[in-house]
N, C-alpha and C positions, 0 to 999 in steps of 0.2 A: 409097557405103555409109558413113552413119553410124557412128562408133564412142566413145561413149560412159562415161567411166570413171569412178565413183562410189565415194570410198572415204569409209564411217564409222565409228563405235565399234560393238561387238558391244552389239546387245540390242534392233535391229530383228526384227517377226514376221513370219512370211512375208506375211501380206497387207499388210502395211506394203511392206514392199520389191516386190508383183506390184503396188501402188501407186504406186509409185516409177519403175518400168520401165513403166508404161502413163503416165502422165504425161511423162518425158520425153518417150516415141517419141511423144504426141502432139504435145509442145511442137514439138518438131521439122517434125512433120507439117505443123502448123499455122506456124511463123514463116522456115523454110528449103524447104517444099514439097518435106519429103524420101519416101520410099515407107519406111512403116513395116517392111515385109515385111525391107527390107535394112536396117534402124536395130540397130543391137546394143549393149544398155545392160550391164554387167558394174557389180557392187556387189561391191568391196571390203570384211571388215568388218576390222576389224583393233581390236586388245585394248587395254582402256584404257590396261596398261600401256604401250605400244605407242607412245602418243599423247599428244602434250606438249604445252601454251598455256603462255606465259609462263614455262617456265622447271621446270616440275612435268608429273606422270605426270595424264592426265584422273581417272585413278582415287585418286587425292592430291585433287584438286582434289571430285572428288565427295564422298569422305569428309571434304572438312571442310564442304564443304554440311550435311551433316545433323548437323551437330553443331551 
């Protein structure tokens, strides 16, 4: 039984993510010949504050994007 653990930033929609989880358990399906029925994909979303590259908050790094 697959178990699969996806974690991102908040601000996936839900069809984004029942996108997400149908894509893996196919990938699965398709390159490990697993049974979808037993594949279990869990999305993490966690806050940008949360979430750090190089040293800064994702949400640091976005707000200076738009500036």
């Amino acid at each position: 039984m697959p178990y699969v653990n996806i974690r991102i930033t908040r601000g996936a929609t839900s069809d984004q993510k029942e996108t997400i989880i149908r894509g893996v358990t196919q990938l699965l399906v398709d390159v490990l010949d697993k049974n979808p029925a037993t594949t279990v994909v869990v999305i993490d979303e966690v806050d940008t504050d949360n979430w750090g590259i190089g040293g800064e908050t994702v949400t640091k790094r976005q707000q200076q994007a738009t500036v």
